[in-house]
PDB file of N, CA, C and O in Angstrom:
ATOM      1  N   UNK A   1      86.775  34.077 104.921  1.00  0.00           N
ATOM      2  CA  UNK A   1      88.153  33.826 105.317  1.00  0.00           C
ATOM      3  C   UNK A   1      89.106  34.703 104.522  1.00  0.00           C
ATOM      4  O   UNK A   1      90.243  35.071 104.817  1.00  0.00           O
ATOM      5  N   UNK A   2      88.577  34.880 103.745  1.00  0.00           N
ATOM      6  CA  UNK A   2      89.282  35.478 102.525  1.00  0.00           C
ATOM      7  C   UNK A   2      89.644  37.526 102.980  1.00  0.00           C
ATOM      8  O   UNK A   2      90.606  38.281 103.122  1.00  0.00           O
ATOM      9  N   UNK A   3      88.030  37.566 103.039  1.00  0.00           N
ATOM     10  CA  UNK A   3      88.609  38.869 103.561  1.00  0.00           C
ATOM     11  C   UNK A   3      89.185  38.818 104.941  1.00  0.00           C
ATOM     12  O   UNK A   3      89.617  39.881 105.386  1.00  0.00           O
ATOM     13  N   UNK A   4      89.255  37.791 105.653  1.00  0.00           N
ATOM     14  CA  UNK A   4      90.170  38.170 107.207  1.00  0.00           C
ATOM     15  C   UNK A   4      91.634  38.482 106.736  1.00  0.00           C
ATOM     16  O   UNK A   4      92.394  39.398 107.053  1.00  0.00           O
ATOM     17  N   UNK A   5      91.829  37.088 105.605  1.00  0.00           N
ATOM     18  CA  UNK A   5      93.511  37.614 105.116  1.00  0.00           C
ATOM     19  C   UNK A   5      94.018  39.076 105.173  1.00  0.00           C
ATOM     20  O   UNK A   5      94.807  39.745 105.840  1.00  0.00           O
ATOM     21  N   UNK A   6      92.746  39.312 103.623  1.00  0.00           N
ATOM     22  CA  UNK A   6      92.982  41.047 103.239  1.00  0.00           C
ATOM     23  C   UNK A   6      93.239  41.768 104.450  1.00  0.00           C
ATOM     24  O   UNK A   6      94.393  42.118 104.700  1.00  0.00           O
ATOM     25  N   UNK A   7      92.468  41.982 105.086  1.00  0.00           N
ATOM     26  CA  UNK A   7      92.425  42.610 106.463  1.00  0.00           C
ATOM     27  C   UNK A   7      93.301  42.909 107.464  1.00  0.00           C
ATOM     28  O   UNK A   7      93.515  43.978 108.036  1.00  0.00           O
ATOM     29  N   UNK A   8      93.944  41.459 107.647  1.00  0.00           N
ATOM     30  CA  UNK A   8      95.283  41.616 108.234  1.00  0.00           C
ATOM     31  C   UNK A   8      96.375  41.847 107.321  1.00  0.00           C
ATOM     32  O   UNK A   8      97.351  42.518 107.656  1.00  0.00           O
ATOM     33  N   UNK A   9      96.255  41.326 106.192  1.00  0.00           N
ATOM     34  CA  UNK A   9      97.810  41.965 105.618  1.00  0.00           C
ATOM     35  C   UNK A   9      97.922  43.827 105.164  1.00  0.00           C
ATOM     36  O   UNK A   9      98.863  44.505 104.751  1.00  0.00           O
ATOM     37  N   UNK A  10      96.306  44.199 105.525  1.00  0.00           N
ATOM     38  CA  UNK A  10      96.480  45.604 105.214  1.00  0.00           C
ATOM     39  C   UNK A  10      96.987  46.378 106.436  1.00  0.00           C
ATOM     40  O   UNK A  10      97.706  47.376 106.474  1.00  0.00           O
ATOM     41  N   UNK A  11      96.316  45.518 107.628  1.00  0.00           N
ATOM     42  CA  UNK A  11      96.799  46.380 108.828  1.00  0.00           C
ATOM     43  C   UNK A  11      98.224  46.287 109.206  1.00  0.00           C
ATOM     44  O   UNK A  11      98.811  47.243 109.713  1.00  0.00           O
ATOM     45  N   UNK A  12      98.911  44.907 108.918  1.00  0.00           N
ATOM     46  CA  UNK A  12     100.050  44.745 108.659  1.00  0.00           C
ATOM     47  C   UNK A  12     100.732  46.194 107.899  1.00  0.00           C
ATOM     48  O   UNK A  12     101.501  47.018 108.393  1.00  0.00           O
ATOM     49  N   UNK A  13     100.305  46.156 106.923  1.00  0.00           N
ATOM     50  CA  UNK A  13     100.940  47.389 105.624  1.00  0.00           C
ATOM     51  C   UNK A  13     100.990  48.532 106.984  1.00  0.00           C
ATOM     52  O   UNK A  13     101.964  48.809 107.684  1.00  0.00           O
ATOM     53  N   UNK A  14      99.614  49.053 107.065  1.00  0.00           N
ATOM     54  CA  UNK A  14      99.521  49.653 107.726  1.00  0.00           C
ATOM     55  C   UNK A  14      99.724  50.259 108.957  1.00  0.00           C
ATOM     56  O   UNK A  14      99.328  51.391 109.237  1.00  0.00           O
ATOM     57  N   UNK A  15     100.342  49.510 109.700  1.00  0.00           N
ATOM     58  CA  UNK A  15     101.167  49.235 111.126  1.00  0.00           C
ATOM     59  C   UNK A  15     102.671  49.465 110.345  1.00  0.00           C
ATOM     60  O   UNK A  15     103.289  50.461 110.720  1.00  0.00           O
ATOM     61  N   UNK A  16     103.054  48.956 109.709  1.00  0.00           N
ATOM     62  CA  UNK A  16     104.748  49.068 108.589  1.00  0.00           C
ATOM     63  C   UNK A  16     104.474  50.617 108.557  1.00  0.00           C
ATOM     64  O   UNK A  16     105.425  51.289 108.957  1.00  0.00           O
ATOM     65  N   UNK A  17     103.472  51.243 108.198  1.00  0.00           N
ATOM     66  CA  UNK A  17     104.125  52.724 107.625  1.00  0.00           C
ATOM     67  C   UNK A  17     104.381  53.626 108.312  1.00  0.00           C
ATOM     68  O   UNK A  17     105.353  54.381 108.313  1.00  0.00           O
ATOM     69  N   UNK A  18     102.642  53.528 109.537  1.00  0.00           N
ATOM     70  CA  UNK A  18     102.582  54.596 111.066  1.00  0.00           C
ATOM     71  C   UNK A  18     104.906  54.018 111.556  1.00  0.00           C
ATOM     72  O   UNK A  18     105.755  54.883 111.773  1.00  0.00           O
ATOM     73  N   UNK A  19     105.102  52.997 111.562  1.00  0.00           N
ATOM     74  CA  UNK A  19     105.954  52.850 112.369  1.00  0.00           C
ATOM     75  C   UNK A  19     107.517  53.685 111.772  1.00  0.00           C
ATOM     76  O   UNK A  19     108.403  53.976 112.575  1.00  0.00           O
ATOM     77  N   UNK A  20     107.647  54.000 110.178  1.00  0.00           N
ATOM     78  CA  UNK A  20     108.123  55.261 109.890  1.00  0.00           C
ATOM     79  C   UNK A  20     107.916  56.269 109.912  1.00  0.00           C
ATOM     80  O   UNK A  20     108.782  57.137 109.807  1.00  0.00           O
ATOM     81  N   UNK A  21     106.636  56.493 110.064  1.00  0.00           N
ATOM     82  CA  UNK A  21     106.088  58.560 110.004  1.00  0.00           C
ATOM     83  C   UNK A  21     107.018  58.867 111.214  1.00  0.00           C
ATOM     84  O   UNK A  21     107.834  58.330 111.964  1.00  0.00           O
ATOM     85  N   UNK A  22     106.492  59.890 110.990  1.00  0.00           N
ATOM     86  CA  UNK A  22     106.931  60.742 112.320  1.00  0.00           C
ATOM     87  C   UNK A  22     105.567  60.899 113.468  1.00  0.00           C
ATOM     88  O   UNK A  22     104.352  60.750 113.338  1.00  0.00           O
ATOM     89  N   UNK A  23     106.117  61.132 114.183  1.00  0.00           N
ATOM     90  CA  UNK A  23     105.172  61.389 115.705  1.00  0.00           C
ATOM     91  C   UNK A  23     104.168  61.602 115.486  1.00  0.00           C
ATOM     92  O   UNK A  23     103.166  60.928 115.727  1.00  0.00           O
ATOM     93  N   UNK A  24     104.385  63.666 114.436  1.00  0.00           N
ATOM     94  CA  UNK A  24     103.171  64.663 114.324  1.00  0.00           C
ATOM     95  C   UNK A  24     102.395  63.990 113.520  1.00  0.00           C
ATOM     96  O   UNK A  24     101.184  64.094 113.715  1.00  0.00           O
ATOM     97  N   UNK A  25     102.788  63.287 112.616  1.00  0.00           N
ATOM     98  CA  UNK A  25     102.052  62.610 111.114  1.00  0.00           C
ATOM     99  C   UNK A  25     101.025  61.759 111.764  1.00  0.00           C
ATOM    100  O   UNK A  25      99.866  61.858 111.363  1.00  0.00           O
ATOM    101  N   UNK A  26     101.350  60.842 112.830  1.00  0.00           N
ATOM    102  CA  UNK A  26     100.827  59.296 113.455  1.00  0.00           C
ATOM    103  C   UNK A  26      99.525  60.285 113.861  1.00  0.00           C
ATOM    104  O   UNK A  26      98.338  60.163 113.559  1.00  0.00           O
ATOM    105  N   UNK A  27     100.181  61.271 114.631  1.00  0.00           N
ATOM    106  CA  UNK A  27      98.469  61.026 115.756  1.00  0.00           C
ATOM    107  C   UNK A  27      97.785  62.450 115.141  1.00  0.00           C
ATOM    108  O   UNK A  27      96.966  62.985 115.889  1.00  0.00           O
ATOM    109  N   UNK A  28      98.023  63.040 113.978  1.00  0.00           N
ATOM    110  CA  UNK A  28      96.962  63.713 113.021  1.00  0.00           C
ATOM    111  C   UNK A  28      96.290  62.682 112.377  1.00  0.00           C
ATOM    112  O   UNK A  28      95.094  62.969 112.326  1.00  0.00           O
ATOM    113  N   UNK A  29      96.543  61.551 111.834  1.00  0.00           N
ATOM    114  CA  UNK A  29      96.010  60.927 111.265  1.00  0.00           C
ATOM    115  C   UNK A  29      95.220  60.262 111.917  1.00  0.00           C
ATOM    116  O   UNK A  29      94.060  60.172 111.513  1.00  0.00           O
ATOM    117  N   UNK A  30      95.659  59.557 113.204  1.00  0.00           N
ATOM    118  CA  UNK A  30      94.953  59.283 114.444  1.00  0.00           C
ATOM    119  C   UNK A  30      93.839  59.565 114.564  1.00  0.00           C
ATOM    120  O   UNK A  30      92.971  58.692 114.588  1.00  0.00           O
ATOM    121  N   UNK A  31      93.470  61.303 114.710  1.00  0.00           N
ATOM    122  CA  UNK A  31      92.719  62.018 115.380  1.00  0.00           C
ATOM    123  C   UNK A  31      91.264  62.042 113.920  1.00  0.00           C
ATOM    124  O   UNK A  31      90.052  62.052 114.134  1.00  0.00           O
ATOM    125  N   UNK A  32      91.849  62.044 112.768  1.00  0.00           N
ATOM    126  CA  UNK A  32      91.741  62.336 111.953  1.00  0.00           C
ATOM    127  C   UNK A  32      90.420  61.311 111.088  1.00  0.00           C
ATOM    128  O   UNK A  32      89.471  61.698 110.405  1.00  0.00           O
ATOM    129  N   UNK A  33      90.885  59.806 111.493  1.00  0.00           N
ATOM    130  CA  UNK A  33      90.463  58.549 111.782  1.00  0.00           C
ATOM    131  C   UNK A  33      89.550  58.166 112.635  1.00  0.00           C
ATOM    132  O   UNK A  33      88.691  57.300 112.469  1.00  0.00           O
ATOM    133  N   UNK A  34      89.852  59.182 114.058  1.00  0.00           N
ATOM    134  CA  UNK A  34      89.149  58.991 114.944  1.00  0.00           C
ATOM    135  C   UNK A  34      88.004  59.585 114.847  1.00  0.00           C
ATOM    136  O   UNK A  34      87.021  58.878 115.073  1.00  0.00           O
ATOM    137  N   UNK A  35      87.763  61.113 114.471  1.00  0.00           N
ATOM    138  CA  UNK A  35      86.804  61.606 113.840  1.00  0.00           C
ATOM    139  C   UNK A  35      86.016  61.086 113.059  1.00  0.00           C
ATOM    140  O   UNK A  35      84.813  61.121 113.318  1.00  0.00           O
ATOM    141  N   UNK A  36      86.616  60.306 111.593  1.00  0.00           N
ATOM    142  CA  UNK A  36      85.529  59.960 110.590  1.00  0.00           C
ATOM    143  C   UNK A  36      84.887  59.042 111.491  1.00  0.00           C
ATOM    144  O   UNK A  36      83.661  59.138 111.536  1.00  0.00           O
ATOM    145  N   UNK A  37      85.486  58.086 112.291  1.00  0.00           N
ATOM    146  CA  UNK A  37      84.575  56.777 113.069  1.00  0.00           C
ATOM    147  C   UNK A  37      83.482  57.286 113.699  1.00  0.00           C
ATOM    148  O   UNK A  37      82.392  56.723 113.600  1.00  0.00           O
ATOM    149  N   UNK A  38      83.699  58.713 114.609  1.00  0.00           N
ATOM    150  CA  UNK A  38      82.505  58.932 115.348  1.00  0.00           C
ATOM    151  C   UNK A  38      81.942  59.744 114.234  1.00  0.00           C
ATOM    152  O   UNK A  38      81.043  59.014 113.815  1.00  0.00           O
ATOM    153  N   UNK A  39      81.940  60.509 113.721  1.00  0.00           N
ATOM    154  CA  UNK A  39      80.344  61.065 112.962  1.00  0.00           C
ATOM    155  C   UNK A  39      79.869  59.749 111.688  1.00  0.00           C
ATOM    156  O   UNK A  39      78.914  59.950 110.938  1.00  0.00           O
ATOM    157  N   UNK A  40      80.574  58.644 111.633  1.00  0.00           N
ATOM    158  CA  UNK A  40      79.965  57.611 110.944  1.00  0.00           C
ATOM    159  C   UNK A  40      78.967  56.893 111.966  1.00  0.00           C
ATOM    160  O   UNK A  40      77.862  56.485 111.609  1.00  0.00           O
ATOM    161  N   UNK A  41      79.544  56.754 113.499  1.00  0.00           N
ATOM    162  CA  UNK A  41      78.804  56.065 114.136  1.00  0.00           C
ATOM    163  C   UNK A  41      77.571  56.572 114.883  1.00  0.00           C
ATOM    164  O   UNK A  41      76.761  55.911 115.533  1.00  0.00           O
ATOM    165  N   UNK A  42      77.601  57.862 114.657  1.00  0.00           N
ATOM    166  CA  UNK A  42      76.113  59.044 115.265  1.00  0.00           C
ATOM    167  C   UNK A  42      75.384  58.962 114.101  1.00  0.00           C
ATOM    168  O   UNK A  42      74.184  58.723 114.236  1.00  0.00           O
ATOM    169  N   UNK A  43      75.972  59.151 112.607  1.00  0.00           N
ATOM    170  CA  UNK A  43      75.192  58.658 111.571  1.00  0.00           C
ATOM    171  C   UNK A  43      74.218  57.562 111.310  1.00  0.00           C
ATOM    172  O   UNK A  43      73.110  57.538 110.776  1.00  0.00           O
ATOM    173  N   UNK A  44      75.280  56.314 112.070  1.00  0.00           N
ATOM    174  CA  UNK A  44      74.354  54.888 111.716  1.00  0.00           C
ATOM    175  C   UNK A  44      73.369  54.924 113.074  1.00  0.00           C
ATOM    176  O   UNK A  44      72.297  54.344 112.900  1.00  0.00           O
ATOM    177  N   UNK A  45      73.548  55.454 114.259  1.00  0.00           N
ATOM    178  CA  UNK A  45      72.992  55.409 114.989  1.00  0.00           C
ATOM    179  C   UNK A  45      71.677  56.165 114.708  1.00  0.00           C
ATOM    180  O   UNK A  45      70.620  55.559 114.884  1.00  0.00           O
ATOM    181  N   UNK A  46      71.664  57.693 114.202  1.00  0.00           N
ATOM    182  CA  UNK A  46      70.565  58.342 113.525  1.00  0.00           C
ATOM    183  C   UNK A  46      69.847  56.919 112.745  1.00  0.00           C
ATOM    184  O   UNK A  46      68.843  56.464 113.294  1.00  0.00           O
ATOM    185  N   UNK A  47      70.334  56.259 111.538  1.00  0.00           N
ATOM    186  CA  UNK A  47      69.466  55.670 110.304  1.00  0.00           C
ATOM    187  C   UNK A  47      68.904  54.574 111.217  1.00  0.00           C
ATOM    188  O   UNK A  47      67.791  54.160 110.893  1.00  0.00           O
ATOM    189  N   UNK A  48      69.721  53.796 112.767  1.00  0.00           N
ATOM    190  CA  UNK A  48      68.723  52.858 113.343  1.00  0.00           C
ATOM    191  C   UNK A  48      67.249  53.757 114.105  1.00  0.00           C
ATOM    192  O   UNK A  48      66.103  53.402 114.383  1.00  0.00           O
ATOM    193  N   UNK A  49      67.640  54.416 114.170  1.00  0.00           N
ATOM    194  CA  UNK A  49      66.626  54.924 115.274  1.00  0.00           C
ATOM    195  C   UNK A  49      65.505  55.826 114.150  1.00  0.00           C
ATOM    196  O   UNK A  49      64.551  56.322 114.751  1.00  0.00           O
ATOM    197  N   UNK A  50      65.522  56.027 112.936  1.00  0.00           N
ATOM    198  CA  UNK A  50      64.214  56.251 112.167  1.00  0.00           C
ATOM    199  C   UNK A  50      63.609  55.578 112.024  1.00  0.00           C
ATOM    200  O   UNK A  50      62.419  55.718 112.308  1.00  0.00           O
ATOM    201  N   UNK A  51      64.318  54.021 111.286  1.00  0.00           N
ATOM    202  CA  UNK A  51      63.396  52.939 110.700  1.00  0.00           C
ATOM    203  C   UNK A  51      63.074  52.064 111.858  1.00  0.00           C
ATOM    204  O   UNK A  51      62.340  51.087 111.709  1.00  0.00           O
TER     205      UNK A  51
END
């Protein structure tokens, strides 16, 4: 329960700041984010499919 708090009050934070950047800032970081997710998720997908 504890970490659901953390969780939301970070995305909270985090939703607060994207909503000052600017445009270009939001969706580099976006893209940026979006990237680390997929070569993390071809990664974990590689380590299921050895063992």
């Amino acid at each position: 329960m504890l970490f659901l708090v953390v969780a939301l009050l970070l995305l909270g934070f985090a939703l607060g700041t994207v909503a000052h950047a600017p445009l270009s800032f939001t969706l580099v970081a976006a893209a940026v984010i979006g990237v680390w997710l997929a070569v993390f998720a071809v990664r974990e997908r590689g380590r299921r499919h050895q063992h």
